[in-house]
LOVEX-934952 format. One record per residue (C-alpha): residue number from 1; residue in three letters; z, y, x. Coordinates in steps of 0.2 Angstrom, whole numbers. Example, Ala and Ser with C-alpha at 12.3 -4.5 7.8 and 13.67 -1.06 7.14 Angstrom:
BEGIN
<site pos="1" code="Ala" c3="39" c2="-22" c1="62"/>
<site pos="2" code="Ser" c3="36" c2="-5" c1="68"/>
REM end
This chain:
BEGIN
<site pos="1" code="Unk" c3="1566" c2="-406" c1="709"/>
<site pos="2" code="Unk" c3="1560" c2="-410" c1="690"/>
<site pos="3" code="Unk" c3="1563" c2="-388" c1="689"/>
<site pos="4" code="Unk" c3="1552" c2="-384" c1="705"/>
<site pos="5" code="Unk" c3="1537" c2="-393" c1="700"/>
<site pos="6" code="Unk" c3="1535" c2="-387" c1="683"/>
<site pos="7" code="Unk" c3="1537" c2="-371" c1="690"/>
<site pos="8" code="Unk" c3="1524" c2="-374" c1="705"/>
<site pos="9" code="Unk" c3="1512" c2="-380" c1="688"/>
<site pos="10" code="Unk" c3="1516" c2="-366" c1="677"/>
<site pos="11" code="Unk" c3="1511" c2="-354" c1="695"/>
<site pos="12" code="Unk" c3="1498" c2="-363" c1="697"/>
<site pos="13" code="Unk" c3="1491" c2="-362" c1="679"/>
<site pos="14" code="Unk" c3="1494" c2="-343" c1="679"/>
<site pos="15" code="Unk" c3="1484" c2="-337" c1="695"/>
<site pos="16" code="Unk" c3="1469" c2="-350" c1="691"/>
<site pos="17" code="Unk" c3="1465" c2="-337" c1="676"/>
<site pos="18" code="Unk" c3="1470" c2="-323" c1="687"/>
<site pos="19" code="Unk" c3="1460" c2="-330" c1="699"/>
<site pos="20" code="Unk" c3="1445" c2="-332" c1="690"/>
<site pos="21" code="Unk" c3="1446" c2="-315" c1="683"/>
<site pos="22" code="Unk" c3="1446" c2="-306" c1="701"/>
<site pos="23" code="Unk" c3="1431" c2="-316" c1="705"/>
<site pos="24" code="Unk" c3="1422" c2="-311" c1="689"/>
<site pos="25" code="Unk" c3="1430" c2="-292" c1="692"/>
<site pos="26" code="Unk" c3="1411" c2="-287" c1="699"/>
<site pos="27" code="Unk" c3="1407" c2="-273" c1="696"/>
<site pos="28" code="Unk" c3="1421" c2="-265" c1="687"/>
<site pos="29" code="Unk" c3="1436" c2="-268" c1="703"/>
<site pos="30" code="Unk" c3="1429" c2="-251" c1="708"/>
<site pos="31" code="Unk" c3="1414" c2="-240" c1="710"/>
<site pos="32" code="Unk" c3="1399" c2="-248" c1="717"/>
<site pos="33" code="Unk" c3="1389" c2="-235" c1="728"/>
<site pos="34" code="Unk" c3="1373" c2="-233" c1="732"/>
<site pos="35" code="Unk" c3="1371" c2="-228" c1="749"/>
<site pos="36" code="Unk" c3="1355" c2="-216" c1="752"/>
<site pos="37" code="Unk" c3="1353" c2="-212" c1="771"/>
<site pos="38" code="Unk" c3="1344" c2="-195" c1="768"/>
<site pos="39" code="Unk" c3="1349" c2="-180" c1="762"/>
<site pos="40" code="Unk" c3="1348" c2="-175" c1="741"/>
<site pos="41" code="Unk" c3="1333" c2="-171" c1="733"/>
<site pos="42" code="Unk" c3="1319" c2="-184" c1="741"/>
<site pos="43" code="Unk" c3="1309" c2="-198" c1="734"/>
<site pos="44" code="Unk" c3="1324" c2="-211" c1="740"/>
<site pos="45" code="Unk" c3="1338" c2="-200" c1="731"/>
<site pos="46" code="Unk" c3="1327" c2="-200" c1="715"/>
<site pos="47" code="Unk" c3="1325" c2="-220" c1="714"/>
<site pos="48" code="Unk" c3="1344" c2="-221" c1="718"/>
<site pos="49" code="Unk" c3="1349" c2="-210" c1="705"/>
<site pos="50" code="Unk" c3="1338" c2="-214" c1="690"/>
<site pos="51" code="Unk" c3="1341" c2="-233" c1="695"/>
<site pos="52" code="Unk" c3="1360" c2="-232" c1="697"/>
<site pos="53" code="Unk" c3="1362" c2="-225" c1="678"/>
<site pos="54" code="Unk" c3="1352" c2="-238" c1="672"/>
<site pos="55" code="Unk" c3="1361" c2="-252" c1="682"/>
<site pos="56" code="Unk" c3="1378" c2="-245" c1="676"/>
<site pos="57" code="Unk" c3="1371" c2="-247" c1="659"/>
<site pos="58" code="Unk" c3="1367" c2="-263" c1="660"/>
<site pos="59" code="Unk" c3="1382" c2="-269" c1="669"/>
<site pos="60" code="Unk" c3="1396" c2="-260" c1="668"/>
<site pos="61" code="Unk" c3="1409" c2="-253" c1="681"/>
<site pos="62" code="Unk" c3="1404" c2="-236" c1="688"/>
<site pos="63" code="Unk" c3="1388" c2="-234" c1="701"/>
<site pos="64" code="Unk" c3="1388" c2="-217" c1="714"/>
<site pos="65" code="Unk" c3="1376" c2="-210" c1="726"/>
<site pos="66" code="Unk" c3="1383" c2="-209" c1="742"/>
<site pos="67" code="Unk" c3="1369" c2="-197" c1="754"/>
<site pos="68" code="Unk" c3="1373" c2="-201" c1="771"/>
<site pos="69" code="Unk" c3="1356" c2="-192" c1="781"/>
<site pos="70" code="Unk" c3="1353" c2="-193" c1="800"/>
<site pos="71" code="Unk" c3="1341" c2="-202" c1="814"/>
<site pos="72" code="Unk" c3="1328" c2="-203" c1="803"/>
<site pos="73" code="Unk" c3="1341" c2="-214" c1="792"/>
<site pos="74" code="Unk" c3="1348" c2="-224" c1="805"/>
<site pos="75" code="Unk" c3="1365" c2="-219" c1="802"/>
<site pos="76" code="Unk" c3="1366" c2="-221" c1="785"/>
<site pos="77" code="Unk" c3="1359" c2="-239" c1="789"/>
<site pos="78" code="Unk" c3="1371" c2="-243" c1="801"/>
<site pos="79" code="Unk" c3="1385" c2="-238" c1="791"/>
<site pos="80" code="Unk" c3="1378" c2="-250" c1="775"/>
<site pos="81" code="Unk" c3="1377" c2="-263" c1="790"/>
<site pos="82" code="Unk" c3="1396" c2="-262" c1="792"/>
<site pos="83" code="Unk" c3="1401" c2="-263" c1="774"/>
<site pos="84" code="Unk" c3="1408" c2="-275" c1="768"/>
<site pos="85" code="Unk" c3="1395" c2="-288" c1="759"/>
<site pos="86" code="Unk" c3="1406" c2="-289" c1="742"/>
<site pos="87" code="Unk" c3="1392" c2="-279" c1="731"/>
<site pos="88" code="Unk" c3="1402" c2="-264" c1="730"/>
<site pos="89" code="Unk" c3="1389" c2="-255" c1="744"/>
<site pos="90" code="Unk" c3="1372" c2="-256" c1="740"/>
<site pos="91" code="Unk" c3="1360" c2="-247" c1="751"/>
<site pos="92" code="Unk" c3="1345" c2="-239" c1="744"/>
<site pos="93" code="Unk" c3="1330" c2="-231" c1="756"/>
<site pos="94" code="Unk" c3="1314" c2="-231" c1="761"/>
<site pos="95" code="Unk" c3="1303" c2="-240" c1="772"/>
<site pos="96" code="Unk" c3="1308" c2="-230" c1="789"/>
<site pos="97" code="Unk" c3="1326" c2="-236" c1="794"/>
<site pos="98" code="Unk" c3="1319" c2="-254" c1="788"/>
<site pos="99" code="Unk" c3="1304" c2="-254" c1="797"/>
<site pos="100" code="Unk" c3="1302" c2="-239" c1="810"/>
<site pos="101" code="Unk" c3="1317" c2="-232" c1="815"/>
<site pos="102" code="Unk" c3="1324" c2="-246" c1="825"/>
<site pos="103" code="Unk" c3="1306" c2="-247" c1="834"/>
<site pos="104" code="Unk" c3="1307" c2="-228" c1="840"/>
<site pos="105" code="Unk" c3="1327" c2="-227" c1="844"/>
<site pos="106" code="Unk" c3="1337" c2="-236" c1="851"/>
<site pos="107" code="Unk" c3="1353" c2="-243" c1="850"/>
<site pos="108" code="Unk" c3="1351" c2="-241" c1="830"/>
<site pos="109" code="Unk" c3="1366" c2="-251" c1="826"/>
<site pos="110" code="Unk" c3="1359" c2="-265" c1="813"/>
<site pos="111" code="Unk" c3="1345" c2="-276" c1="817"/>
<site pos="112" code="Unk" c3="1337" c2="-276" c1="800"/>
<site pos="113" code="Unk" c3="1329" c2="-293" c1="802"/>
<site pos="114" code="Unk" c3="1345" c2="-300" c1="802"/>
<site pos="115" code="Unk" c3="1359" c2="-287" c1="795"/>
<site pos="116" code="Unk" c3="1354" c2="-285" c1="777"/>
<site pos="117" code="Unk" c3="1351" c2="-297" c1="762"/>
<site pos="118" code="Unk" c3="1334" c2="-290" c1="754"/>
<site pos="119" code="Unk" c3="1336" c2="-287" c1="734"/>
<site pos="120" code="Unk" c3="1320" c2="-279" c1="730"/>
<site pos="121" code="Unk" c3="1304" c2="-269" c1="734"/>
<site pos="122" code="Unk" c3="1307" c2="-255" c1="719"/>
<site pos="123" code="Unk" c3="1293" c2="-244" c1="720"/>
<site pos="124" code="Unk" c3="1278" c2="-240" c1="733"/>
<site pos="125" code="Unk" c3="1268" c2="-225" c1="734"/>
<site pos="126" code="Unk" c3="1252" c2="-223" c1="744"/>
<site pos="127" code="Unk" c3="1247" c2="-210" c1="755"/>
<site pos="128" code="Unk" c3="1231" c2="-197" c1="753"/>
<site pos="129" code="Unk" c3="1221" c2="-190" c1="766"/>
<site pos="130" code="Unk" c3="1221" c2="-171" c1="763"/>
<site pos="131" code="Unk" c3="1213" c2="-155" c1="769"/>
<site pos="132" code="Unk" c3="1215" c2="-137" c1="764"/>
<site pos="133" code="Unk" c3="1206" c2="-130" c1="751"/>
<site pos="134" code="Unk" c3="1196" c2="-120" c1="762"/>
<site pos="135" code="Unk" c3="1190" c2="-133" c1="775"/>
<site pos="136" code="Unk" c3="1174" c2="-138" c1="780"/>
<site pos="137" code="Unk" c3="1176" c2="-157" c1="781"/>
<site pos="138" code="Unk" c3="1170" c2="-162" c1="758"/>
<site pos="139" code="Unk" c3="1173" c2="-180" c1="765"/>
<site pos="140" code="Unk" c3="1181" c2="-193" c1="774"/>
<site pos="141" code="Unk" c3="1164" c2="-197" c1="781"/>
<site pos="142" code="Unk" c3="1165" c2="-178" c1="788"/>
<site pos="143" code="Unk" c3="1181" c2="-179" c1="794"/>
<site pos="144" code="Unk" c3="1175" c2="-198" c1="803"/>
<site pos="145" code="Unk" c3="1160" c2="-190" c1="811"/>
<site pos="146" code="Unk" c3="1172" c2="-175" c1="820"/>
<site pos="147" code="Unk" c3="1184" c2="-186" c1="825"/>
<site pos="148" code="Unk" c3="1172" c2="-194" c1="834"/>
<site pos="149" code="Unk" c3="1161" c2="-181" c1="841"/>
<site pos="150" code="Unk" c3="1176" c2="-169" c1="845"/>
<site pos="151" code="Unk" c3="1190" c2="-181" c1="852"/>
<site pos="152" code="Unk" c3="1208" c2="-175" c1="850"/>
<site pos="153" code="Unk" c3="1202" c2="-160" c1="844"/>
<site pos="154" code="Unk" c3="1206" c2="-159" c1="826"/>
<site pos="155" code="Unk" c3="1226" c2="-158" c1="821"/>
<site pos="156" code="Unk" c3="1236" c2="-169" c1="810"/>
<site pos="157" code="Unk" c3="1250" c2="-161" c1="803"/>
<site pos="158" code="Unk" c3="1266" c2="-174" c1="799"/>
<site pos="159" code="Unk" c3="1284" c2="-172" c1="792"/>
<site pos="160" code="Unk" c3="1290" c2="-179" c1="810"/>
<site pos="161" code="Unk" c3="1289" c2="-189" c1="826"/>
<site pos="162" code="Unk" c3="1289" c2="-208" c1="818"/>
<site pos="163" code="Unk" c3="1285" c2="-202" c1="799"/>
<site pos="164" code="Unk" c3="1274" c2="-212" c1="786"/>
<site pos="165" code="Unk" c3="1261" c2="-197" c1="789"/>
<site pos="166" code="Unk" c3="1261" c2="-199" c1="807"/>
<site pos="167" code="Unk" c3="1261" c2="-217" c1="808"/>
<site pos="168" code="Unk" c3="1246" c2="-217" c1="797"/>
<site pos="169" code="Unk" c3="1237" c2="-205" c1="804"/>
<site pos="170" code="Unk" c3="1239" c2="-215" c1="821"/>
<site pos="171" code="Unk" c3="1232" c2="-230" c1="813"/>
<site pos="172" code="Unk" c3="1217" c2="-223" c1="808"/>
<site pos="173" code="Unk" c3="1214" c2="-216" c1="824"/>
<site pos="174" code="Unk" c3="1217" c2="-235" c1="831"/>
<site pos="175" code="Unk" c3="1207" c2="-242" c1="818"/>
<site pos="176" code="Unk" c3="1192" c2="-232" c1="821"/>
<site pos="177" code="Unk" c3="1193" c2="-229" c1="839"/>
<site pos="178" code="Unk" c3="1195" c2="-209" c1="837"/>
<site pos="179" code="Unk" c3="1208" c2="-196" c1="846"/>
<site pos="180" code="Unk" c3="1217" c2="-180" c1="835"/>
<site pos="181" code="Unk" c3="1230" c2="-170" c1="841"/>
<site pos="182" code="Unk" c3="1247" c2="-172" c1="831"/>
<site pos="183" code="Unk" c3="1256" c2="-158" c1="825"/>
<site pos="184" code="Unk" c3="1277" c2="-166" c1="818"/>
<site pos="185" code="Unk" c3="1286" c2="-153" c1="809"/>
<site pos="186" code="Unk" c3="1301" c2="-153" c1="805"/>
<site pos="187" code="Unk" c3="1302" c2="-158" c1="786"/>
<site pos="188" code="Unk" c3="1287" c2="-159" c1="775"/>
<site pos="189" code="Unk" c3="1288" c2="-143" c1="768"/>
<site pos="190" code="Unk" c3="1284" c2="-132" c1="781"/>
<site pos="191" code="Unk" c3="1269" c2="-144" c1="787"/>
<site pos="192" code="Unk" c3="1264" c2="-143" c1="769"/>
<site pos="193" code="Unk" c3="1265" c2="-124" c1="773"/>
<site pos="194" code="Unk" c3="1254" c2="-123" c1="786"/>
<site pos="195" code="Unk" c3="1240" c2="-137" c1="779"/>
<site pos="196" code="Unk" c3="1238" c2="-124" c1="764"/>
<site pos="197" code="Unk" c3="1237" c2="-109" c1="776"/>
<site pos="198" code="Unk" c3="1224" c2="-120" c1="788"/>
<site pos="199" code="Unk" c3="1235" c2="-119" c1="802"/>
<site pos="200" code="Unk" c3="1232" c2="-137" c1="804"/>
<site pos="201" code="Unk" c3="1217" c2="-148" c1="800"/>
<site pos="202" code="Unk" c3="1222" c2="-161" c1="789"/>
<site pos="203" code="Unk" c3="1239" c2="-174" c1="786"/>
<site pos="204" code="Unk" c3="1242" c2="-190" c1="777"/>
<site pos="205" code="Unk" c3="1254" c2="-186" c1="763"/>
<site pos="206" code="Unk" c3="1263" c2="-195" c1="752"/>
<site pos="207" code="Unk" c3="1254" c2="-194" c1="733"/>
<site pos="208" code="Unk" c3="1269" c2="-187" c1="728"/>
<site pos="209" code="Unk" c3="1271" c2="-175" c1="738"/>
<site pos="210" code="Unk" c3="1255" c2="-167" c1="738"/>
<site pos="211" code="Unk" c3="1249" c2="-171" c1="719"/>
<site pos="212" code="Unk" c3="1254" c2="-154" c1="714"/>
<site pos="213" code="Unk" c3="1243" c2="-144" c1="726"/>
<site pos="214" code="Unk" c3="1229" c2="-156" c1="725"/>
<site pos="215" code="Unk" c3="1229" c2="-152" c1="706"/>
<site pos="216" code="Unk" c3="1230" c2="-135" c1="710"/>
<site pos="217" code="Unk" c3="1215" c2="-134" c1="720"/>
<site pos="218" code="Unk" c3="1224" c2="-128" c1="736"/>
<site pos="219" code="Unk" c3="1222" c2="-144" c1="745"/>
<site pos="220" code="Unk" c3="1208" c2="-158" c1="745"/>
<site pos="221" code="Unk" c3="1211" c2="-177" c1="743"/>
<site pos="222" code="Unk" c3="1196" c2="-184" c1="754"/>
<site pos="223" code="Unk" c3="1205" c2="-204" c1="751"/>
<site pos="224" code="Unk" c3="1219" c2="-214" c1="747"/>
<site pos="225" code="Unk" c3="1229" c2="-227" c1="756"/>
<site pos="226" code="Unk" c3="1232" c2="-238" c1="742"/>
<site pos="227" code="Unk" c3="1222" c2="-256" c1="736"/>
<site pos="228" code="Unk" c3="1215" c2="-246" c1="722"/>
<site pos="229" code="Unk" c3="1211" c2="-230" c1="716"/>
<site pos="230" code="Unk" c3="1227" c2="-222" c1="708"/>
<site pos="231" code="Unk" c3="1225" c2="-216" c1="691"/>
<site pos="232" code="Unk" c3="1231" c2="-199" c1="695"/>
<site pos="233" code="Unk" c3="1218" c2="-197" c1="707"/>
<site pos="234" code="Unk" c3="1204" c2="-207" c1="701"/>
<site pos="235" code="Unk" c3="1189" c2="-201" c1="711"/>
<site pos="236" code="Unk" c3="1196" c2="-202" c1="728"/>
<site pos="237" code="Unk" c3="1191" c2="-216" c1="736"/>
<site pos="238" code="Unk" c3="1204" c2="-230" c1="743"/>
<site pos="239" code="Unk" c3="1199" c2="-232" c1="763"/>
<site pos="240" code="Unk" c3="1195" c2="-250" c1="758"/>
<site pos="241" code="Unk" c3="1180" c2="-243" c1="750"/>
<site pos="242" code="Unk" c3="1178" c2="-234" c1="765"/>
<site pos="243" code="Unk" c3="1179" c2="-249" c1="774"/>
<site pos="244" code="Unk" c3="1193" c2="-249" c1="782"/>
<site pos="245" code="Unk" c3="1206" c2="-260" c1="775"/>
<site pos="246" code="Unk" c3="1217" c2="-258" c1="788"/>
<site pos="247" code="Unk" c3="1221" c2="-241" c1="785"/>
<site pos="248" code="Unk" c3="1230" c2="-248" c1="767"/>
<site pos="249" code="Unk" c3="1247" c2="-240" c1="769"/>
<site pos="250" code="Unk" c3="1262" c2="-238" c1="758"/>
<site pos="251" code="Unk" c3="1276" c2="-229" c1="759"/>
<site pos="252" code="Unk" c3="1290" c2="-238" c1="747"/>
<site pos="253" code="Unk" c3="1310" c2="-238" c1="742"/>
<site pos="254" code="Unk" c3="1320" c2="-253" c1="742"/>
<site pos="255" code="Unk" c3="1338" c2="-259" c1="737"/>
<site pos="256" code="Unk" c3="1346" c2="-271" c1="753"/>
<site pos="257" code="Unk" c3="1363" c2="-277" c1="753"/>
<site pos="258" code="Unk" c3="1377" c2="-280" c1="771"/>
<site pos="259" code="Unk" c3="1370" c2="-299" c1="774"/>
<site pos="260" code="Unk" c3="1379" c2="-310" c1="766"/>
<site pos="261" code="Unk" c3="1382" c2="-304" c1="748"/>
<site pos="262" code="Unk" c3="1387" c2="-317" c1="736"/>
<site pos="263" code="Unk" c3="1372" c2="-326" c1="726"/>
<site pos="264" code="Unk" c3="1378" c2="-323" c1="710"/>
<site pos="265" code="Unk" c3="1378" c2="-304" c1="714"/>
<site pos="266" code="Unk" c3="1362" c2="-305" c1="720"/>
<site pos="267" code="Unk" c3="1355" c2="-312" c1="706"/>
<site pos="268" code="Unk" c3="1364" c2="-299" c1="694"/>
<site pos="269" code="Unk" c3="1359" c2="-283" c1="703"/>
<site pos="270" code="Unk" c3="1340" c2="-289" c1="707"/>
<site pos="271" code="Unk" c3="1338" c2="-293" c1="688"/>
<site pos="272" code="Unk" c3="1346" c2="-276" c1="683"/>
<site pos="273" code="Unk" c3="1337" c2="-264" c1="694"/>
<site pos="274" code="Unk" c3="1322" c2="-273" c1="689"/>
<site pos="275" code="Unk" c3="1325" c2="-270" c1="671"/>
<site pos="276" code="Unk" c3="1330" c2="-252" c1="677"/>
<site pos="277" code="Unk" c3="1313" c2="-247" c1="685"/>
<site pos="278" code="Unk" c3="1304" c2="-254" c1="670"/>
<site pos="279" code="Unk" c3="1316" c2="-245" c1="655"/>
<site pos="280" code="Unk" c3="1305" c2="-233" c1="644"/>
<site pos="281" code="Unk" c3="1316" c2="-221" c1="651"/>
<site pos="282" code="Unk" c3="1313" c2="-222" c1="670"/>
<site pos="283" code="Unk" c3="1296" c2="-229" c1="671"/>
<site pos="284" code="Unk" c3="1285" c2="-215" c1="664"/>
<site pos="285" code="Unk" c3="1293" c2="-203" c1="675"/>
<site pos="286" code="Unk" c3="1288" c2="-215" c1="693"/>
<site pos="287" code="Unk" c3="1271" c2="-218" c1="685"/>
<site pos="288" code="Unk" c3="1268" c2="-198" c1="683"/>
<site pos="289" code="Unk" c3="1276" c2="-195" c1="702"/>
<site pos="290" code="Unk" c3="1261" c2="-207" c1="710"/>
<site pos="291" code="Unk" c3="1276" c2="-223" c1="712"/>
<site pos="292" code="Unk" c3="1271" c2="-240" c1="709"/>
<site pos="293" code="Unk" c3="1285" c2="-252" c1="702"/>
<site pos="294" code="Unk" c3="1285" c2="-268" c1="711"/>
<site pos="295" code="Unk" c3="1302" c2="-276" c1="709"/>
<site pos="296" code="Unk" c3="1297" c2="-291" c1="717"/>
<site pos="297" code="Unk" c3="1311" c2="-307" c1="721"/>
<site pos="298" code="Unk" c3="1323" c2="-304" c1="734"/>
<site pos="299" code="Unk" c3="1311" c2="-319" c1="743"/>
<site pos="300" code="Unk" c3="1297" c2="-309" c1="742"/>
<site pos="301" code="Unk" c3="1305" c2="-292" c1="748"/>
<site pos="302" code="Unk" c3="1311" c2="-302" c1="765"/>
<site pos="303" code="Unk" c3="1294" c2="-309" c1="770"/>
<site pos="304" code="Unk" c3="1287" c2="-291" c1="766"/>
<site pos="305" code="Unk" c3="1299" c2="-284" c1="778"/>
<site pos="306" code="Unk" c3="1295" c2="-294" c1="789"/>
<site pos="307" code="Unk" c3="1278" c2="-292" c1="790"/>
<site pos="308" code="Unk" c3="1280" c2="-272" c1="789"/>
<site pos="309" code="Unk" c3="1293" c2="-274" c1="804"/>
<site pos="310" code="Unk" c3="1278" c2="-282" c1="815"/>
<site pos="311" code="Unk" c3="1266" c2="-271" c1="809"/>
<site pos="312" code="Unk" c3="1273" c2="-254" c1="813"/>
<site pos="313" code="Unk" c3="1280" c2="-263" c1="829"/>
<site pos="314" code="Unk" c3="1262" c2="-263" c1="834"/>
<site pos="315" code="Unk" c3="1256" c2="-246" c1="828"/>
<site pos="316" code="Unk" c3="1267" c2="-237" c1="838"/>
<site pos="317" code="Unk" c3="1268" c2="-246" c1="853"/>
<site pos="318" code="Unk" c3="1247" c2="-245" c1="855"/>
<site pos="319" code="Unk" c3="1252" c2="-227" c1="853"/>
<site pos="320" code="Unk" c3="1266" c2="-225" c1="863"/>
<site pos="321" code="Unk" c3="1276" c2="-217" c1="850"/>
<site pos="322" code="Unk" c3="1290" c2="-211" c1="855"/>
<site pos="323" code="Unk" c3="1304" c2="-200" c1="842"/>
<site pos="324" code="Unk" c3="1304" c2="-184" c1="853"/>
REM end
């Protein structure tokens, strides 16, 4: 008996270590990935891979980029919602599957007010109010006073049904009481495309997207969506100056986890990507793009999703969205 106890405590004293070791294993048990529900290339892939080397920098183990695209990324949302809330799936995307998607489709998959743990806000970027070159509207004043006098009569080109330049262009026409006539692409290039070529009238794009041909001269920023003018485009106006503040919009990326990640976890990989975003080495290289870095606390992330969720939930349904 004496025999089967020591051995029960030498057991015991054995795992306890090897128990302890598996439960600090995070993140080097095996690779972390970083789940982007879009294809390469875009804004969302950019933040996930110059994050991700930073985090596995800073702690260890091995981080991927897995691009799962489609619905507008619900799927890629719905497949981070059935991982397994260990750390080792990290999903990483911009405001639409967080915010819009599930309002426009249905049976998504994942209610994101309930199906994700919120890490951080990374980045934002706002959205400019841009005509071609060529165009006879020099203001948002001019483009206001056609709206008005010519309902549903100027287009408004957009990346897609549900887009952050559709959406915007919606909630301007809500908040001043005006009609246009919405032209989705498919993709922002070819609506970029035809806005150069003056197929269409005008679009709400993301800065980053259309610095380069606002610089060039072939397009013409008339205002900003952001709280301030940005400093890359320092005499557009923001449409609070305009006066209307309601037509402050930003399009962002953020890092979410399957609900239920472990605290400790949470608290590593929110400080890291953090301390990512603002390494001399990534942050120049947002700022030059038109991003903002936020990295805000996970606490702050949640309330701000909530109150994007009930915003957007409104927007399209005063204006009947729908994603066809």
């Amino acid at each position: 008996m004496k025999q089967l106890f020591t051995a029960l405590a030498v057991g015991l004293a054995l795992a306890a270590p090897a128990g302890q070791a598996l439960a600090q294993a995070w993140p080097t048990a095996k690779p972390v990935t970083l789940l982007v529900p879009f294809p390469p290339g875009g804004s969302t892939d950019l933040i996930a891979r110059q994050v991700g080397t930073k985090l596995q920098e800073k702690l260890g183990g091995n981080f991927i980029v897995d691009n799962k695209g489609g619905a507008g990324g619900t799927v890629g949302a719905a497949q981070a919602k059935r991982s397994a809330p260990d750390g080792y799936t990290i999903f990483v995307s911009s405001l639409g599957p967080f915010v819009i998607g599930p309002h426009l489709l249905k049976n998504v998959g994942y209610d994101p007010t309930k199906d994700f743990d919120y890490i951080t806000l990374a980045v934002q970027a706002p959205n400019v109010l841009a005509v071609p070159a060529a165009s006879p509207h020099k203001s948002f004043a001019d483009v206001l006073k056609f709206l008005k006098a010519n309902p549903g009569k100027m287009t408004f080109a957009s990346a897609g049904n549900g887009t952050s330049d559709h959406l915007t262009a919606e909630l301007l026409w809500q908040e001043t009481g005006t009609q246009a006539t919405h032209v989705p692409y498919k993709g922002g290039a070819p609506a970029m495309s035809d806005l150069i070529g003056g197929v269409v009238d005008a679009t709400f794009m993301n800065i980053n997207t259309g610095l380069t041909n606002i610089k060039a001269g072939k397009l013409r920023a008339l205002a900003i969506t952001s709280a301030k003018r940005s400093p890359l485009l320092p005499d557009v106006p923001t449409m609070e100056e305009l006066g209307y503040k309601g037509v402050t919009v930003y399009s962002w990326q953020a890092f979410a986890a399957p609900k239920g990640l472990p605290a400790d976890i949470k608290t590593k990989l929110h400080d890291a990507i953090v301390a990512g975003l603002n390494d001399p080495a990534v942050k120049p290289k947002l700022l030059e793009l038109g991003f903002e870095i936020v990295g805000n606390t996970p606490e702050q992330f949640t309330a701000f999703q909530a109150a994007e969720f009930a915003r957007w939930k409104k927007v399209i349904e005063v204006g009947k969205i729908t994603a066809d």
